[in-house]
CHARMM-style PDB file with segment names, atoms N, HN, CA, C and O in Angstrom:
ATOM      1  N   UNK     1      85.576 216.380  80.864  1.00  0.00      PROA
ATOM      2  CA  UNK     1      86.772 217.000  80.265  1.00  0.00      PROA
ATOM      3  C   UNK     1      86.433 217.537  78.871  1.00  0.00      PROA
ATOM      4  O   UNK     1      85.921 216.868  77.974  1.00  0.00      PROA
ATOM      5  N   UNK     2      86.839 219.038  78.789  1.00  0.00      PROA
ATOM      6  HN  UNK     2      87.255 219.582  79.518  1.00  0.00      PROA
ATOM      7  CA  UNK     2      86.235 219.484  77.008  1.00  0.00      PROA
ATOM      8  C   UNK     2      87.826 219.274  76.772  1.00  0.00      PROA
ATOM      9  O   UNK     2      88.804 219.009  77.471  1.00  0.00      PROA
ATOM     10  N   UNK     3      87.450 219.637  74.899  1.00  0.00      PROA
ATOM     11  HN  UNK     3      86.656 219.853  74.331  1.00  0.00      PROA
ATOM     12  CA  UNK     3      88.609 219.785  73.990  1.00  0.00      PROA
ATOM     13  C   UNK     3      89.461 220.681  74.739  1.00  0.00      PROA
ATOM     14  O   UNK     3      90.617 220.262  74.794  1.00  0.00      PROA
ATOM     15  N   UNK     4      89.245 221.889  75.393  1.00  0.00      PROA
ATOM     16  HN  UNK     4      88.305 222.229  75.348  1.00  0.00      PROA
ATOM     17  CA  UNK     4      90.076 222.744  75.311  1.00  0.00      PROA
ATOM     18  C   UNK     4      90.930 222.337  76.547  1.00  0.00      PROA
ATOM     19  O   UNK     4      92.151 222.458  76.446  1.00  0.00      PROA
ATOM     20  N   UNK     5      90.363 221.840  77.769  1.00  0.00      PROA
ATOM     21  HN  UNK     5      89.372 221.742  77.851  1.00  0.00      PROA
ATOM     22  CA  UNK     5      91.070 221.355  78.993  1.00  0.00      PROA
ATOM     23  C   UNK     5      92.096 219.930  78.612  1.00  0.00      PROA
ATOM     24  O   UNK     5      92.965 219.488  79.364  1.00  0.00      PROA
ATOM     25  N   UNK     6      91.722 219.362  77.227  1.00  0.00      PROA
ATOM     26  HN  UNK     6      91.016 219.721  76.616  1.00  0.00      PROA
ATOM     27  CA  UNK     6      92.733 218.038  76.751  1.00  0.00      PROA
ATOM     28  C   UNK     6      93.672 218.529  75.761  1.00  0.00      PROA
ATOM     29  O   UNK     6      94.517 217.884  75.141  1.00  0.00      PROA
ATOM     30  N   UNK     7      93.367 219.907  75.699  1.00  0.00      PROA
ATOM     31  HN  UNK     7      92.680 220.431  76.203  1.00  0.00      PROA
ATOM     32  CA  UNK     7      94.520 220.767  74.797  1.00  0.00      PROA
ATOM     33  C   UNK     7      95.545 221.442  75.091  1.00  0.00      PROA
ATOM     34  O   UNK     7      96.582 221.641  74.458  1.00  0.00      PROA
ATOM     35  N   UNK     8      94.948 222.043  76.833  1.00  0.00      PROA
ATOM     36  HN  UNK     8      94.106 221.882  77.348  1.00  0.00      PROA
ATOM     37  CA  UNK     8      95.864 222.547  77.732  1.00  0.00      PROA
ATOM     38  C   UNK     8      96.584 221.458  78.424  1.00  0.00      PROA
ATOM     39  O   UNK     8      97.727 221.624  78.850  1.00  0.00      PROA
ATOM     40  N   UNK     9      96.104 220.631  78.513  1.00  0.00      PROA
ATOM     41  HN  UNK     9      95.175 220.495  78.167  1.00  0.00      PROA
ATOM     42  CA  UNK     9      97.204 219.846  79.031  1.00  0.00      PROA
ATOM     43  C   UNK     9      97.799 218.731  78.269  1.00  0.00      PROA
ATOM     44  O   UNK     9      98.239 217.814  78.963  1.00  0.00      PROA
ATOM     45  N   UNK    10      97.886 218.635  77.219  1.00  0.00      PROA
ATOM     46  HN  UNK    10      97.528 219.379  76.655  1.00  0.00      PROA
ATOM     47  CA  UNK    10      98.873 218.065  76.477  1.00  0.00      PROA
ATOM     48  C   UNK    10      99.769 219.257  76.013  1.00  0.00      PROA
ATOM     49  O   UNK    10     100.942 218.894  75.930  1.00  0.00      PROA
ATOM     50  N   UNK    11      99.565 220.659  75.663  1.00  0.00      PROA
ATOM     51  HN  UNK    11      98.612 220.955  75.731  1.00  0.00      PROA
ATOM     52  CA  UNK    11     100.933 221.758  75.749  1.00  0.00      PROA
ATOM     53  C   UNK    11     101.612 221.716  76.966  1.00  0.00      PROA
ATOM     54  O   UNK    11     102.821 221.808  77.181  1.00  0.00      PROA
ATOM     55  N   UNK    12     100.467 221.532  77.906  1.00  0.00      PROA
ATOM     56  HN  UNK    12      99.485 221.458  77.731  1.00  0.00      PROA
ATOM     57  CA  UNK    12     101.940 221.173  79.483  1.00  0.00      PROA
ATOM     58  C   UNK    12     102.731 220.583  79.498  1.00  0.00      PROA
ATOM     59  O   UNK    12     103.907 220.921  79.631  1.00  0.00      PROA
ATOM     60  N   UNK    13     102.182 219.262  79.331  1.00  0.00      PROA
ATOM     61  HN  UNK    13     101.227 218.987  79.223  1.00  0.00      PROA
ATOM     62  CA  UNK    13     103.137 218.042  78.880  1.00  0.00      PROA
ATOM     63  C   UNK    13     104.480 218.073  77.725  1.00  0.00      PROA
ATOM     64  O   UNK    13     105.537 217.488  77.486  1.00  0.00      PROA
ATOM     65  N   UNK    14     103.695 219.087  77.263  1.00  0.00      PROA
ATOM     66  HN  UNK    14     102.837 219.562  77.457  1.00  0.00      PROA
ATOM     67  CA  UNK    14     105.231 219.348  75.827  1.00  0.00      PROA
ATOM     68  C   UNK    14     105.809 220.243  76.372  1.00  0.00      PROA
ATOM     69  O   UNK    14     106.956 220.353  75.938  1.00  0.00      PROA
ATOM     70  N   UNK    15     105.557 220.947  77.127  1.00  0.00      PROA
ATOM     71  HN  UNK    15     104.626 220.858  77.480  1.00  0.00      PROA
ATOM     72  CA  UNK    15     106.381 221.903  77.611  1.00  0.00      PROA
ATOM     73  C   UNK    15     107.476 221.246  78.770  1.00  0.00      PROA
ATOM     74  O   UNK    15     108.703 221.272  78.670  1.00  0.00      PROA
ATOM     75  N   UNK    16     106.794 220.740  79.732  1.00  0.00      PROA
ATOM     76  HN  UNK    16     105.798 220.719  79.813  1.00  0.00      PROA
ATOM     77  CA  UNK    16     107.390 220.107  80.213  1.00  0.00      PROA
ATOM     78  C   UNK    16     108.497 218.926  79.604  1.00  0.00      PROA
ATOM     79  O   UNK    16     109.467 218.520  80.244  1.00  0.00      PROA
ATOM     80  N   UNK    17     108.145 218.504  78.309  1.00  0.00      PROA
ATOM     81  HN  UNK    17     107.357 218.833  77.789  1.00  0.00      PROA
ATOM     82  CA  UNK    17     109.360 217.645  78.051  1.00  0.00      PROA
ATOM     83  C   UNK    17     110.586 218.412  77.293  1.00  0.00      PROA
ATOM     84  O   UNK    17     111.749 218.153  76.981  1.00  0.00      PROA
ATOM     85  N   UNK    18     109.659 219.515  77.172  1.00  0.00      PROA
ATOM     86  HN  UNK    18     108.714 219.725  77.425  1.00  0.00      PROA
ATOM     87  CA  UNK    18     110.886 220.722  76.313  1.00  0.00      PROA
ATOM     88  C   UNK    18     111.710 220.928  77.489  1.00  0.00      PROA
ATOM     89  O   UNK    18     112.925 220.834  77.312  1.00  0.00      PROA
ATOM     90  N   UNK    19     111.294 221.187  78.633  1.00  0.00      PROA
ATOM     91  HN  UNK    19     110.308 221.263  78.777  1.00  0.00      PROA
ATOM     92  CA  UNK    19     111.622 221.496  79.785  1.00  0.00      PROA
ATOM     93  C   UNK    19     113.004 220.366  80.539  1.00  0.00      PROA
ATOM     94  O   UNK    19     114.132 220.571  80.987  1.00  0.00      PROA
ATOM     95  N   UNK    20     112.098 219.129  80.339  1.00  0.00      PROA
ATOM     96  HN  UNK    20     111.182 218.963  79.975  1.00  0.00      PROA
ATOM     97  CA  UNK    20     113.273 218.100  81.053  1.00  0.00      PROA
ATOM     98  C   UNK    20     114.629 217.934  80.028  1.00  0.00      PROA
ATOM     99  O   UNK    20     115.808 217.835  80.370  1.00  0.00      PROA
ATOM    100  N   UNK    21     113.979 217.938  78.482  1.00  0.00      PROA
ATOM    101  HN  UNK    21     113.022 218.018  78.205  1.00  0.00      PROA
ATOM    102  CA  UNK    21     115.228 218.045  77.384  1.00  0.00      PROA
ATOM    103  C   UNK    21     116.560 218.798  77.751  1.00  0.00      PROA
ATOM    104  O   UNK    21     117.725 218.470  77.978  1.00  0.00      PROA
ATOM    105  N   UNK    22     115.814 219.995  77.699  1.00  0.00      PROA
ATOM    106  HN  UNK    22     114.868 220.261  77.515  1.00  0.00      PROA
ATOM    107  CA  UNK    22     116.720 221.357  78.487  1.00  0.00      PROA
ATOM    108  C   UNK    22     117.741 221.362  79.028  1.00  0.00      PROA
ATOM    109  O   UNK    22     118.785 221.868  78.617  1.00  0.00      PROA
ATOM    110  N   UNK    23     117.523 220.682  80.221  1.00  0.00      PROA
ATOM    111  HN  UNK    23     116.675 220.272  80.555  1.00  0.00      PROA
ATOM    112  CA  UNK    23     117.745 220.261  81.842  1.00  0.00      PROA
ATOM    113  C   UNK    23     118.782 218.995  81.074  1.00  0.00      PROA
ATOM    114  O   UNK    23     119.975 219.032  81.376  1.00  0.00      PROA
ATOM    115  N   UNK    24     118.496 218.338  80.487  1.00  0.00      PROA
ATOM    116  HN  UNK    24     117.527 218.308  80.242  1.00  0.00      PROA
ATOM    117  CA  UNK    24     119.119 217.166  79.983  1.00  0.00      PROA
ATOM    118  C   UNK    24     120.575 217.717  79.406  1.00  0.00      PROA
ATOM    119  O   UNK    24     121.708 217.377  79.748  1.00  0.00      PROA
ATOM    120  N   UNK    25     120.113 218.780  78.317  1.00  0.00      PROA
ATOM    121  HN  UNK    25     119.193 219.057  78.039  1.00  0.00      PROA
ATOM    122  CA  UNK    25     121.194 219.149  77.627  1.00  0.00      PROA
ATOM    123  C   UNK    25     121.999 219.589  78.023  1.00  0.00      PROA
ATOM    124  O   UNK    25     123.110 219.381  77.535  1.00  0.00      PROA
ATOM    125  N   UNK    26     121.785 220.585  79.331  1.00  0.00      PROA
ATOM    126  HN  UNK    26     120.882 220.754  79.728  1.00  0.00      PROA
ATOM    127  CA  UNK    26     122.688 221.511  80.035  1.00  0.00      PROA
ATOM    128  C   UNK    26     123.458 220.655  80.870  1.00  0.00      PROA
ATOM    129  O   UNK    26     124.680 220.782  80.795  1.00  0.00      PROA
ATOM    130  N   UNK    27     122.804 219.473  81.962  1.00  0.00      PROA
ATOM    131  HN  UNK    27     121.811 219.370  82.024  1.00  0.00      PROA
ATOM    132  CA  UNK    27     123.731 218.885  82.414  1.00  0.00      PROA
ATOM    133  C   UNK    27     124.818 218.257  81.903  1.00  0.00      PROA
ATOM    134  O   UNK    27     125.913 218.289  82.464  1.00  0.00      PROA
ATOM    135  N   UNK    28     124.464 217.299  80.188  1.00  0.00      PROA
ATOM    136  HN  UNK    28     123.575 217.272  79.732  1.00  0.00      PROA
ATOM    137  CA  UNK    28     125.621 216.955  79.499  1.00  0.00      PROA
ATOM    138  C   UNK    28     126.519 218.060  78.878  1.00  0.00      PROA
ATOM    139  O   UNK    28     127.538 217.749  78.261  1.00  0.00      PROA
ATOM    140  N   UNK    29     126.127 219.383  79.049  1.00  0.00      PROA
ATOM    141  HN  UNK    29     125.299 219.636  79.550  1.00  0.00      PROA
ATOM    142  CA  UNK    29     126.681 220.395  78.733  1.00  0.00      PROA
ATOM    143  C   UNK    29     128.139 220.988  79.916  1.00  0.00      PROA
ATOM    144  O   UNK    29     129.215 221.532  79.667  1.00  0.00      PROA
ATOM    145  N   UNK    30     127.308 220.431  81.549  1.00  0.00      PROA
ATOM    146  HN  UNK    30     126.434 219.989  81.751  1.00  0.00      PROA
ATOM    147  CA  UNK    30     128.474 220.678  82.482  1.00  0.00      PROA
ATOM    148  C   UNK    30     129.652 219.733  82.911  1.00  0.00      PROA
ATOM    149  O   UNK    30     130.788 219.939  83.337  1.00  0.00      PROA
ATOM    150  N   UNK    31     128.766 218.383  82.566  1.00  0.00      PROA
ATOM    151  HN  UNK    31     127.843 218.215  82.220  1.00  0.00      PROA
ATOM    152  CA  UNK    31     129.616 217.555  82.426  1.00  0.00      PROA
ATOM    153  C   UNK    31     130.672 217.467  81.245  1.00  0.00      PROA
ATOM    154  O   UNK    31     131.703 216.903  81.610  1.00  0.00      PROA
ATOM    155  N   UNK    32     130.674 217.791  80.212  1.00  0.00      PROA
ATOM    156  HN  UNK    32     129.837 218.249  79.916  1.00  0.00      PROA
ATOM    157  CA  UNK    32     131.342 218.077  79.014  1.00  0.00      PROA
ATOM    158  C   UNK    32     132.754 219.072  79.206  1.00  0.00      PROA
ATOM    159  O   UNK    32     133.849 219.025  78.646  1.00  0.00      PROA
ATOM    160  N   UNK    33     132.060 220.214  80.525  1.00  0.00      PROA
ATOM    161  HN  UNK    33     131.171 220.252  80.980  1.00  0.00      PROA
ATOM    162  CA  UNK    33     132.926 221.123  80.842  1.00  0.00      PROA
ATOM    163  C   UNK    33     134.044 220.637  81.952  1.00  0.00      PROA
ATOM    164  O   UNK    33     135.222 220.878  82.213  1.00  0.00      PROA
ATOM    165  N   UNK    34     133.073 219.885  82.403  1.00  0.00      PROA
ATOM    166  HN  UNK    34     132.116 219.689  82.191  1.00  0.00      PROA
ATOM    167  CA  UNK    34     134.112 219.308  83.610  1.00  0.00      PROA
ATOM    168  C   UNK    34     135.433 218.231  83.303  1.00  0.00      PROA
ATOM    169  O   UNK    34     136.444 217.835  83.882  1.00  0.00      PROA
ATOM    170  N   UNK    35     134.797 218.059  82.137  1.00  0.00      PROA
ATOM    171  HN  UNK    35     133.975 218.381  81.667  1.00  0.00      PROA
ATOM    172  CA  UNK    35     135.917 216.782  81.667  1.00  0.00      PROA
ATOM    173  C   UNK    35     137.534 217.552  80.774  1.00  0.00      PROA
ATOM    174  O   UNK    35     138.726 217.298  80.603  1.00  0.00      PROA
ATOM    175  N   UNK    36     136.154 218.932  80.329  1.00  0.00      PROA
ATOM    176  HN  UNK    36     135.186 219.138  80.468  1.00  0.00      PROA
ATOM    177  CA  UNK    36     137.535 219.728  79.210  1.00  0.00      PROA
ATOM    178  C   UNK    36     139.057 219.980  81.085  1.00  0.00      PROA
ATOM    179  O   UNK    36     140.244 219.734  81.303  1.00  0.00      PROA
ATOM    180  N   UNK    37     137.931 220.544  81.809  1.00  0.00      PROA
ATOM    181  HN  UNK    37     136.967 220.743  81.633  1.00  0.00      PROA
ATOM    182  CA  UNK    37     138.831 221.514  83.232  1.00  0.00      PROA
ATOM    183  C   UNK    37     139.868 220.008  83.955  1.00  0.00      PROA
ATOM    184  O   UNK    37     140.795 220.125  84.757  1.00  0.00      PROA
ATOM    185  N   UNK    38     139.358 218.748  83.387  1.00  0.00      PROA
ATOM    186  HN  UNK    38     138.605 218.653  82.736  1.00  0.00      PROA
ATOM    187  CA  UNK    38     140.246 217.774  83.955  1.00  0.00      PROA
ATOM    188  C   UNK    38     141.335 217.572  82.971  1.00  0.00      PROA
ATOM    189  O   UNK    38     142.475 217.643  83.431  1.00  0.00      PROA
ATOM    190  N   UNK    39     141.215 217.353  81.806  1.00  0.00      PROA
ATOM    191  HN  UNK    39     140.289 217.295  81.433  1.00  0.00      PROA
ATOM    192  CA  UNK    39     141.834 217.450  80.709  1.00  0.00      PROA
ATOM    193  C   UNK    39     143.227 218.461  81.062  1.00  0.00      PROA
ATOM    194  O   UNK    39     144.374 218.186  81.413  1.00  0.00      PROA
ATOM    195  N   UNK    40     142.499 219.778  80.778  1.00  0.00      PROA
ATOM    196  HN  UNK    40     141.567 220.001  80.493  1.00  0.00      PROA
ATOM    197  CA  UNK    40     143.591 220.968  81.242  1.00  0.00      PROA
ATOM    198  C   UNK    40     144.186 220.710  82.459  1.00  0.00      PROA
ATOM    199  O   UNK    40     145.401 220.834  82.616  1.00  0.00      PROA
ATOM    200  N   UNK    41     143.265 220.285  83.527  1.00  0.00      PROA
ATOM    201  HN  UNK    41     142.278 220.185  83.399  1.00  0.00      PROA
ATOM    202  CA  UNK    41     144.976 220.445  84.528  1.00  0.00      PROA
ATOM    203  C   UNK    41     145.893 219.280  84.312  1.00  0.00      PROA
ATOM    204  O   UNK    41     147.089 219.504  84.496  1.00  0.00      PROA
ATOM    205  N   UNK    42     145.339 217.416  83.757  1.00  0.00      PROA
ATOM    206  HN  UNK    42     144.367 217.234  83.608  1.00  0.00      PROA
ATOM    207  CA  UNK    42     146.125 216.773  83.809  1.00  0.00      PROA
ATOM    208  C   UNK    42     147.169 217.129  83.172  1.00  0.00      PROA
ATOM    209  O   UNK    42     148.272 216.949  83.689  1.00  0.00      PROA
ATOM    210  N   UNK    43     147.023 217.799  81.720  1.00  0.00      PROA
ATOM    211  HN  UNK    43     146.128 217.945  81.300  1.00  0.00      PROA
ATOM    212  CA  UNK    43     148.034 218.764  81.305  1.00  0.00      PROA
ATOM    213  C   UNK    43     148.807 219.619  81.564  1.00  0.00      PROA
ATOM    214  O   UNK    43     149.876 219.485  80.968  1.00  0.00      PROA
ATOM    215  N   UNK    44     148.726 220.613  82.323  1.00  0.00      PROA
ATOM    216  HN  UNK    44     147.858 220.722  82.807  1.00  0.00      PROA
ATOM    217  CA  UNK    44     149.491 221.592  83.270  1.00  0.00      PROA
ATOM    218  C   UNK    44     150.079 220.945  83.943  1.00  0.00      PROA
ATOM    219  O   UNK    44     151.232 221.340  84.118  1.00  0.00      PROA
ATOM    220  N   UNK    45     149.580 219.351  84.849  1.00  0.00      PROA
ATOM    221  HN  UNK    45     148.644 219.030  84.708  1.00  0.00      PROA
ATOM    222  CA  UNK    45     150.898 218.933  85.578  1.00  0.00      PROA
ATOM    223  C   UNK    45     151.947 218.407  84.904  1.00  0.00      PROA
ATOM    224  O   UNK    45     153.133 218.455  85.229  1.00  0.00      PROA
ATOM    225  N   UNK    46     151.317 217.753  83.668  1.00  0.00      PROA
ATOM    226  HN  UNK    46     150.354 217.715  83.404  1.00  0.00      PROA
ATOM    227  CA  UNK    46     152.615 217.285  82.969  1.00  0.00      PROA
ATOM    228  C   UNK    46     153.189 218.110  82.516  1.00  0.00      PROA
ATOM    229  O   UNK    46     154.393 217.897  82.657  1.00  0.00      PROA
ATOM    230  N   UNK    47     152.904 219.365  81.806  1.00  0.00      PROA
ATOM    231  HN  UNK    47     151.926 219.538  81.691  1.00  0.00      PROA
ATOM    232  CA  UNK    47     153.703 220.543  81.849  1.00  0.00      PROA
ATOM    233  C   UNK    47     154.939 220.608  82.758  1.00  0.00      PROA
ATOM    234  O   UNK    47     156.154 220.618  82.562  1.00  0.00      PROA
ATOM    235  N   UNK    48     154.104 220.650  83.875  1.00  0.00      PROA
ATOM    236  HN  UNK    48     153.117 220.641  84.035  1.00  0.00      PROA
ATOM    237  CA  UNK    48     155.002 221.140  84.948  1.00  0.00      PROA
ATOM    238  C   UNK    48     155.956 219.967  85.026  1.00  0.00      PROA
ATOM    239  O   UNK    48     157.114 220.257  85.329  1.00  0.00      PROA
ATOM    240  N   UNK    49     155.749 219.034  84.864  1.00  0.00      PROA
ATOM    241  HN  UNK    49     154.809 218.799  84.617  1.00  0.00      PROA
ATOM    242  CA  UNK    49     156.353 217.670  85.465  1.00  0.00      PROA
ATOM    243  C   UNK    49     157.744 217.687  84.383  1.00  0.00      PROA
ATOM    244  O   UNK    49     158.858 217.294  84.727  1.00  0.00      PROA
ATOM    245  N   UNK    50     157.392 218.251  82.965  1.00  0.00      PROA
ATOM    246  HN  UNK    50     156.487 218.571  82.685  1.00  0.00      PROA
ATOM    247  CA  UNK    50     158.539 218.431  82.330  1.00  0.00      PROA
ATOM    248  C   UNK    50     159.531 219.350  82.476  1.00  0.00      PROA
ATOM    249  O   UNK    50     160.699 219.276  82.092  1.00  0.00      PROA
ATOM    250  N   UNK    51     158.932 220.284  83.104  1.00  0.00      PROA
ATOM    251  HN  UNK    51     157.984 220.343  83.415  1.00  0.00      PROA
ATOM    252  CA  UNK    51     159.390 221.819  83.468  1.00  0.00      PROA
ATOM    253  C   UNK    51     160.407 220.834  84.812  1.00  0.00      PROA
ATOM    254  O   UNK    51     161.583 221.015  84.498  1.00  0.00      PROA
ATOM    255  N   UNK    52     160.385 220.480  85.314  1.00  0.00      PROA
ATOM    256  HN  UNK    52     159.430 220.333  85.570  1.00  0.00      PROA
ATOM    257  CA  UNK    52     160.788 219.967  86.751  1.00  0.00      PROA
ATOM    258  C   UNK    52     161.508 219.151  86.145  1.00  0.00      PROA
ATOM    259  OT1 UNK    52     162.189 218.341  86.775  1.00  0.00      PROA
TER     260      UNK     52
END
């Protein structure tokens, strides 16, 4: 193994954890969204529920 083949693959490795970070962020990013879209409708029914 030279320097340069233990150089390329430790940037993989960072890339790859840049990579899983990513992936990390975005899912707490959809989940975040999903909670605002539950939020809003429990609201709209009570809306409605007052409306009624």
């Amino acid at each position: 193994m030279t320097v340069d083949g233990f150089s390329v693959i430790s940037h993989q490795s960072s890339v790859i954890t840049h990579h899983s970070s990513l992936i990390t962020h975005h899912s707490s990013l959809i989940s975040h969204q999903s909670s605002l879209i539950t939020h809003h409708s429990s609201v709209i029914s009570h809306q409605s529920s007052v409306i009624a």
